[in-house]
N, C-alpha and C positions, 0 to 999 in steps of 0.2 A: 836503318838510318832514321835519325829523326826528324819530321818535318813539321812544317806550320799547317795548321789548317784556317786560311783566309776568311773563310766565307761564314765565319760560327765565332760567336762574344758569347762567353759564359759569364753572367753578373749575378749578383746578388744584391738586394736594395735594405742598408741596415738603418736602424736610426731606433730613437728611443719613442717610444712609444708616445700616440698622439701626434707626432710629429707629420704625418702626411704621405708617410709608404706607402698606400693600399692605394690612397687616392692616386697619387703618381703613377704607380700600376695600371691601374685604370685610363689614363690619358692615355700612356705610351699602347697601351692595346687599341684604346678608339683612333689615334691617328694615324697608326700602322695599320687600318682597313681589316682589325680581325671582327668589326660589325655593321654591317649594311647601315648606308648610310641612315635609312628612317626605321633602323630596330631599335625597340624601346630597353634599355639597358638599367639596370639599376644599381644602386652608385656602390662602392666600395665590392666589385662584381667578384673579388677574390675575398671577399670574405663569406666561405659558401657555408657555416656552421649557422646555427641560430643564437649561439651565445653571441659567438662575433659580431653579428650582424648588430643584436642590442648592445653590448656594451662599447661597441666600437673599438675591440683590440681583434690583433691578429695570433693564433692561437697555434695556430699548424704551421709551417714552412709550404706555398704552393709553389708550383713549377708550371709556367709558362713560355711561350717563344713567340714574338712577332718578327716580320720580317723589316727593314730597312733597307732598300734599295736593295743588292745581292747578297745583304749579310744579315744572317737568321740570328738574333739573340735571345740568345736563352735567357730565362731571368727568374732569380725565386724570390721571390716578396715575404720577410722572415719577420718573426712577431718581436716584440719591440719592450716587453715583458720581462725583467729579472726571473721569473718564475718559468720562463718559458727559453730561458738562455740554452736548454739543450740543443731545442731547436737552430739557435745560430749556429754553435760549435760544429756541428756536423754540418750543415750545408758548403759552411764556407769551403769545404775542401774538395766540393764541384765546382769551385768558378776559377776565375783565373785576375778577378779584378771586384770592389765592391763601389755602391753609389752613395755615400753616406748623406743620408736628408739631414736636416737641422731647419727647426723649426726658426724663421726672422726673428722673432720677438724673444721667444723662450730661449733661444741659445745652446748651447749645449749645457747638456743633464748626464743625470748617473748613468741612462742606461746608454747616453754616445757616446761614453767614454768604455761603457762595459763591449759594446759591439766594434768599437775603432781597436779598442786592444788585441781582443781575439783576431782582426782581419791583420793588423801589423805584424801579429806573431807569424802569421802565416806568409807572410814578405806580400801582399797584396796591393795592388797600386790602388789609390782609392779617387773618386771623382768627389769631389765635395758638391751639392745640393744645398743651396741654401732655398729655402722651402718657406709660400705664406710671407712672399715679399707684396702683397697687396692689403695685409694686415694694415690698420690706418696706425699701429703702435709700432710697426716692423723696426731694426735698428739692424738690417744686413751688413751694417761695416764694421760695428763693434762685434756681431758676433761673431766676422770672421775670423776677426783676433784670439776673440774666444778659441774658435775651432784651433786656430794656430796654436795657441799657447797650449791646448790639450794634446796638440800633436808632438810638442816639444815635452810634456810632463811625462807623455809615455815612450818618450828616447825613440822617435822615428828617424828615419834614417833621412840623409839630406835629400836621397829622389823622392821619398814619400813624403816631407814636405814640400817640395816643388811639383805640388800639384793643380787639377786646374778645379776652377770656382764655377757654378753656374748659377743663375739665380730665376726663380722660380715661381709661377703660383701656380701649383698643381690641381685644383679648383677651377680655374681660369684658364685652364689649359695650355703657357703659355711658357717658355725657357727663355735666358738671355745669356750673353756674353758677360755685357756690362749692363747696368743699374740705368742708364741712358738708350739704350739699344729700343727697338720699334718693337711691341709687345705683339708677335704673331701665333707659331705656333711649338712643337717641342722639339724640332729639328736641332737648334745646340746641343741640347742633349742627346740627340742619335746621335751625330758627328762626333763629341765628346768622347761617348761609348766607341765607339769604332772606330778611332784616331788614336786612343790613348789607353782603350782595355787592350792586353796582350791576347792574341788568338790562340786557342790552344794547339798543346804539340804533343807530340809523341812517338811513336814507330807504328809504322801501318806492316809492316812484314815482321815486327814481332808477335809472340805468342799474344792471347788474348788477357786483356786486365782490366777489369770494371770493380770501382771500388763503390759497395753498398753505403748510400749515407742519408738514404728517406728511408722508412717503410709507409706503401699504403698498405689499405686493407677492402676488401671485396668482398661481399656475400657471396658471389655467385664463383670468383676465383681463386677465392684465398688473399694470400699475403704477395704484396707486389716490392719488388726491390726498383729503387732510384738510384743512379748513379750514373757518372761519366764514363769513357769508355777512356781510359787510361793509354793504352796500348795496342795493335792488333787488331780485330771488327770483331762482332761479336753478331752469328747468324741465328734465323730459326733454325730449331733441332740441330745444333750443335751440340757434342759432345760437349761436358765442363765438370768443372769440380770447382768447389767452393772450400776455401782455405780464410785462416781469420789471425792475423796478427798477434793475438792479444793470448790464441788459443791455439797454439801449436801443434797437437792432436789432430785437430780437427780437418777431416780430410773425406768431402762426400761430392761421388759422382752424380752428376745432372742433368738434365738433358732442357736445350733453353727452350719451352714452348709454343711461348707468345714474346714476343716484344715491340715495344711503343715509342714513339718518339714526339713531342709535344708541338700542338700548334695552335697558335693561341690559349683556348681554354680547353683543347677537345686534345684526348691521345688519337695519335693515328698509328695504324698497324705497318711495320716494314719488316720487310724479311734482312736487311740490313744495316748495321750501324757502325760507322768507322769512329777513329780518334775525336774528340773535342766532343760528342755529339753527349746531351744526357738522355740518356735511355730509360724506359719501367718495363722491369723485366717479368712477366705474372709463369704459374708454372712450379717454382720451388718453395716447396710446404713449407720447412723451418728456414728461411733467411732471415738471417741477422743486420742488424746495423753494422759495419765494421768489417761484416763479409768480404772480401774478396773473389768475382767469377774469373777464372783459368783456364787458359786449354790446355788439356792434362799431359801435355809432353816436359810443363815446364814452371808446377803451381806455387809461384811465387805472392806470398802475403803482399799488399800496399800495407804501410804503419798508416795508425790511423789511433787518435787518443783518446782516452777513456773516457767516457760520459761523465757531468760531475755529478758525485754523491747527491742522494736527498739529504735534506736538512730536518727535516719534520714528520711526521705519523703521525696516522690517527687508528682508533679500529673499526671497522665496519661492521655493524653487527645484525643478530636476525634481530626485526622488532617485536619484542615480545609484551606491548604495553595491551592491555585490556581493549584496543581500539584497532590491533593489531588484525593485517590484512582487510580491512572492508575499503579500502581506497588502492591499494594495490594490485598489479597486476602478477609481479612479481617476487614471491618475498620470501622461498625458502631457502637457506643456506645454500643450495645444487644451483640454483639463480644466479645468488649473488656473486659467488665462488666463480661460475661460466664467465661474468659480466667483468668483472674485475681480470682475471687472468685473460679474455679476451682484449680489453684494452690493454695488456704487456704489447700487442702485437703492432702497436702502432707508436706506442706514447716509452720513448727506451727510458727518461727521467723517473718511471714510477718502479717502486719494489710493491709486490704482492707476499706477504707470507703468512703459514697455518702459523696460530695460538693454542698453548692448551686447551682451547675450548672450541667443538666443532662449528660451533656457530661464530663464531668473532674471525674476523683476519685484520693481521695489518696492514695497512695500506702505506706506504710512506712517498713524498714529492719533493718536489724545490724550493713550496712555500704555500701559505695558506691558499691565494686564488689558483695556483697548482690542481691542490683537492678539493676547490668550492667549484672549480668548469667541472670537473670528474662528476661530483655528486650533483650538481644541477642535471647534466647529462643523463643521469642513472633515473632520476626522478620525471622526468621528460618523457623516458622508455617504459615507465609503467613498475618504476623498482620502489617498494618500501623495505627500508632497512632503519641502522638507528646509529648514530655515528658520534664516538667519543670525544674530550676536548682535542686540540693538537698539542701533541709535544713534542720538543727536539731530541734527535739522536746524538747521544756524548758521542766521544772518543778518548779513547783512555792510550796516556805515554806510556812507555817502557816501564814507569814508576808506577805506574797504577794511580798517575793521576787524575783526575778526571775536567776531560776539555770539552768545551761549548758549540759552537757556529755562535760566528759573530759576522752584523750587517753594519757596512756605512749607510747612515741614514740621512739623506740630503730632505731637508724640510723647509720651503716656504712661505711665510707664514706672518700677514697682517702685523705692522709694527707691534699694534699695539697689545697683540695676545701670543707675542715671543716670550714675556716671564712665565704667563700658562703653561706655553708646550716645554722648557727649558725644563721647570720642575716636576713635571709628569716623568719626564724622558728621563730625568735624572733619576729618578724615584726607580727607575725600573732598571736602575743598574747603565744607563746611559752615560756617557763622559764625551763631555762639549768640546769639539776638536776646533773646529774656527767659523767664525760668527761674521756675516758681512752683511752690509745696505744694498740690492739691488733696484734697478727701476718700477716706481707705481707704488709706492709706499711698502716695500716689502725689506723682509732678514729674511737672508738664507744660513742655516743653520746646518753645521757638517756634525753628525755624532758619530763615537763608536759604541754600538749597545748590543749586547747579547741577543740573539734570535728571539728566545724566547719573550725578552722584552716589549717584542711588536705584536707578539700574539693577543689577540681581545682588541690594542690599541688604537686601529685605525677609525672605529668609530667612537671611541669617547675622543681623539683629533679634531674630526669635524665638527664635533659639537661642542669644542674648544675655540676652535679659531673658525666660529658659523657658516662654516660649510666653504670657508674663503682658502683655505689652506691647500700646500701639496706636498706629500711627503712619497720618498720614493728610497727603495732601500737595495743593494748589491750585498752580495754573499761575501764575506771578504777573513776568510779560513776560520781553522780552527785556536782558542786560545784559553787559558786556565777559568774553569768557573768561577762567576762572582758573585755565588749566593742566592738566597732564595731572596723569591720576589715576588708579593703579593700583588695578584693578578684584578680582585675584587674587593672593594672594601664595606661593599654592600650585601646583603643577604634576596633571598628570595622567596615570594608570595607562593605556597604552593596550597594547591586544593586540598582537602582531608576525605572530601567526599565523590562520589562518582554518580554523574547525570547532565544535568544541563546547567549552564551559566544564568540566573536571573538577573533582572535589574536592581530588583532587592537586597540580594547579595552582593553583586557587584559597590554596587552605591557604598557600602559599610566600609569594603575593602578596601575601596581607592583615598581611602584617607591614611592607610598606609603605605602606600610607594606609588608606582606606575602601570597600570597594569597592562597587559599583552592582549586583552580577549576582551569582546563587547558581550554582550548578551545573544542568548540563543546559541552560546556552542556549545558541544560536547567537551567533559573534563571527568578526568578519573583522579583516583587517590594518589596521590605524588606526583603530580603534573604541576609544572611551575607558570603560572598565571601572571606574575608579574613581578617586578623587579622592587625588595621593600627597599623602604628609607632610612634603615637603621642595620645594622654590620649581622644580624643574625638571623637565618629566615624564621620566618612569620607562618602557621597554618592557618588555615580562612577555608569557610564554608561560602561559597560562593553559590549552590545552588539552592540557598535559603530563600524560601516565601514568606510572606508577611503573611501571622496570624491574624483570622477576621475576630471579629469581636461585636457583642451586643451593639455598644456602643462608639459613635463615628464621632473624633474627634475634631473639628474646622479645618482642621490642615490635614486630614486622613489622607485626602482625595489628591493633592500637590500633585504633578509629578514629578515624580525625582529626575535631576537632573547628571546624567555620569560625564566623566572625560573624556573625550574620544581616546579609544585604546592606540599604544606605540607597535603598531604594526611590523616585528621585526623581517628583513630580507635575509635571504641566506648566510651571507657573509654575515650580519650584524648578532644573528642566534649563534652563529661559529665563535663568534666575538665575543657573545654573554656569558655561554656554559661555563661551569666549573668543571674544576675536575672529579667530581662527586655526581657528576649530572652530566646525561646524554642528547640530544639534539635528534627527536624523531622526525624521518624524513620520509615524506607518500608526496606522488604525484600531486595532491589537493593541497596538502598541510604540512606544515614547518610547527612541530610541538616539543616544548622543552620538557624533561622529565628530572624525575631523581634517579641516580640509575636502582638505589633499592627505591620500590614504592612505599612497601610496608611501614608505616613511620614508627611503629614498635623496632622493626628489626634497624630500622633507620639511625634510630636514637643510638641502640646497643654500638652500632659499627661504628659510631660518631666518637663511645666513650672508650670501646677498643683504641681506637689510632690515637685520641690523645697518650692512653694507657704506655701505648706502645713507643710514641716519643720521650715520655718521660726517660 
């Protein structure tokens, strides 16, 4: 028979990234007493990676539970990232209700409408958050409208429009009712949550059903499965089998070893878990995402739907430049191969596959900051490898036609440098869907532009519209190719020689484009130094000295004065590469190369492939 369980809110907290979910997290955990009142806590406490922490996005899906008077909510704090959208899909199908944040000022964006979609499909009641109502620009009444009229563009139903409003400054620590109400602490918001999220149900006397939809991962235990308990309880050393919706075959006995149940930021160990509860079950080697646990009298699949495609690949390669391995810890193919198919076991959005070549694999994601976390990560753990430009995976119709990944791209962007981005965007195969004036001098600009169109572009954006810009982009299927599209229209400084950078050399160079490297580093023969100023790269001796001479001319002794070099960051060398040139990656150094060095055999391949388009 199926009952309620009272005492358990399973939520989800979505919003578009920036917007304020982590910090929210954080409140609702310090006012719910999961830390002593004088522990020093530091801020954004669910953001436990090191990338998260600097960039300030949420990268993983975590799982936590404070208590509220008798009623335990669960709650996962979900990244807020287009690239990171796997992670929303599958969480959503542990809860039973989501808290959608919306930033006061910002209003709703691309990615509140990418996370309000998925939670409506799922029939989800949702708590609206309006969020950074003590911003001195905040505008909480238009953008409720906003959120309304997004609710209405994606055909919600009339109970999931009549929903309720809270307003917020989760900073401040502080919820309301109304915009007039006495600014205390986040209690509307518990109330909210446990008045108007549905408690979960199920059959306590049916067979056992836990539908897999986190994986952790464990040095010491392996691979941990997350999931609610659907159906049934689920005990230590229970008998089970694992069955998978997607994969009808599949059919393996278990035995359940360890299981967890969350509180606050810590697992705690129980020997049982009934319906509503979300559970981490550690113990079985291969779980999958999608898995379903059973008790074997009666192994029925939960449907559960399919991860979305990657859009993009790169290859990962061993580094085999002249400079190779003396900064790495890790760097032969058996490494790389471990490091990469290790992360399948956590991250389901990524494909790993062999190439003709034993040293290269493909790597493919959801979009470039996808595979710039990966590789930052990789380089952090002591990995040099050497990593190709990106590029999208077609699909080809029934005709053998050949189709793209196309993104909506919401951009915006300083009145006055919207002709700039319009005709970049256009240039790259972009077509301008609808152009509007929002508040503080700005256009928000809607395009539809091919994937491949945004690859490189985010940093020639910024240094379009001076760093003032925001451009944010959704997956939005597949549609017929539209042509090739010059990516660069600049060439590149590359060294001819191998040893060290002078300032002699330097100095000569930099009257040709911009360069990348100051003096005193190491450079070999086909390492690209700088970015020229004219559409064809340029060779340059860079570690050239000035010959002495009998005689000293008045201005011998000057010192030369150079540019400071353009220090590229990971994503901006992801940005620069061609597709003739690779981006070598060591723990110390970020170095562009050619992928052939040789500039003899260089030249030959250059007049091969014209050859071969004729």
């Amino acid at each position: 028979m199926v009952t309620t369980r009272d005492d358990i809110r399973n939520i989800a907290i979505i919003a578009h990234v920036d917007h304020g979910k982590t910090t929210l997290v954080d409140e609702l955990l310090k006012q719910s007493g999961v830390f002593r009142a004088n522990q020093e806590v530091q801020e954004r406490v669910m953001d436990s990676n090191d990338i998260e922490r600097e960039r300030g996005i949420t990268i993983l899906s975590k799982n936590t539970a404070v208590f509220y008077k008798d009623t335990k909510i669960n709650i996962i704090d979900t990244p807020g990232h287009a690239d990171f959208g796997g992670e929303v899909e599958r969480v959503l199908k542990m809860v039973n209700g989501v808290v959608l944040v919306v930033d006061a000022f910002e209003g709703t964006m691309p990615q509140t409408k990418f996370v309000l979609m998925k939670a409506l499909a799922l029939n989800l009641p949702v708590i609206v958050c309006i969020n950074k109502i003590d911003r001195p620009e905040a505008r909480p009444a238009e953008v409720i409208d906003e959120v309304l009229e997004l609710f209405m563009d994606l055909d919600a139903s009339d109970e999931q429009l009549d929903c309720p409003f809270i307003y917020a400054s989760a900073r401040d620590g502080y919820a309301m009712y109304n915009l007039d109400d006495e600014k205390k602490d986040m209690t509307p918001l518990f109330e909210t949550i446990v008045n108007y999220i549905p408690a979960p149900t199920g059959d306590p006397d049916a067979n056992t059903q836990v539908l897999i939809s986190t994986i952790d991962y464990n040095e010491y235990v392996g691979r941990i499965g997350i999931g609610k308990v659907d159906n049934g309880s689920l005990k230590v050393n229970q008998e089970a089998v694992v069955v998978n919706h997607h994969d009808p075959d599949k059919l393996e006995k278990v035995r359940i070893s360890k299981l967890y149940e969350f509180d606050g930021l810590n697992k705690v160990d129980v020997s049982e878990a009934k319906i509503g509860s979300i559970v981490a079950i550690s113990g079985i080697a291969d779980i999958h995402i999608g898995d379903t646990i059973c008790s074997p009298e009666n192994p029925v699949a939960i449907p559960f739907q399919k991860i979305s495609e990657p859009t993009i690949s790169m290859n990962f390669i061993v580094n085999d430049s002249p400079l190779a391995g003396q900064e790495g810890k890790y760097v032969t193919s058996r490494h790389i191969r471990d490091r990469l198919f290790r992360e399948l076991n956590t991250d389901v959005s990524l494909r790993v596959e062999e190439t003709d070549s034993p040293d290269s694999l493909k790597v493919s994601g959801r979009g470039e900051l996808h595979l710039s976390v990966l590789i930052e990560n990789m380089r952090r753990e002591g990995y040099e490898f050497a990593v190709s430009k990106a590029e999208v995976l077609y699909h080809y119709d029934e005709n053998g036609k050949k189709l793209e990944p196309m993104e909506l791209a919401y951009v915006d962007v300083p009145d006055e440098f919207t002709g700039a981005v319009i005709s970049k965007l256009q240039q790259r195969k972009g077509e301008l869907l609808n152009m509007g004036s929002i508040a503080g001098g700005y256009t928000r600009l809607e395009f539809k532009i091919p994937s491949r169109g945004l690859i490189g572009y985010r940093g020639e954006f910024m240094t379009d519209t001076k760093g003032n810009g925001i451009i944010n982009t959704m997956f939005d299927g597949y549609e017929p190719f539209r042509g090739e599209i010059a990516y660069r229209s600049t060439g590149s400084l590359i060294a001819f020689e191998t040893g060290e950078s002078v300032t002699y050399g330097l100095f000569s160079a930099q009257e040709r484009g911009t360069l990348f490297i100051g003096p005193g580093e190491k450079v070999y023969s086909g390492m690209i130094i700088g970015q020229s100023s004219k559409a064809e790269d340029i060779e340059l001796n860079v570690c050239k000295k000035k010959h002495l001479t009998n005689t000293r001319s008045s201005s011998a002794d000057e010192a030369l004065t150079l540019v400071p070099p353009r220090k590229l960051s990971l994503e901006q060398a992801l940005d620069f590469i061609d597709t003739d040139e690779l981006l070598e990656v060591t723990p110390e150094s970020l170095r562009i190369r050619k992928r052939i060095l040789d500039p003899t055999m260089r030249k030959r391949a250059s007049i091969a492939k014209k050859n071969a388009m004729k």
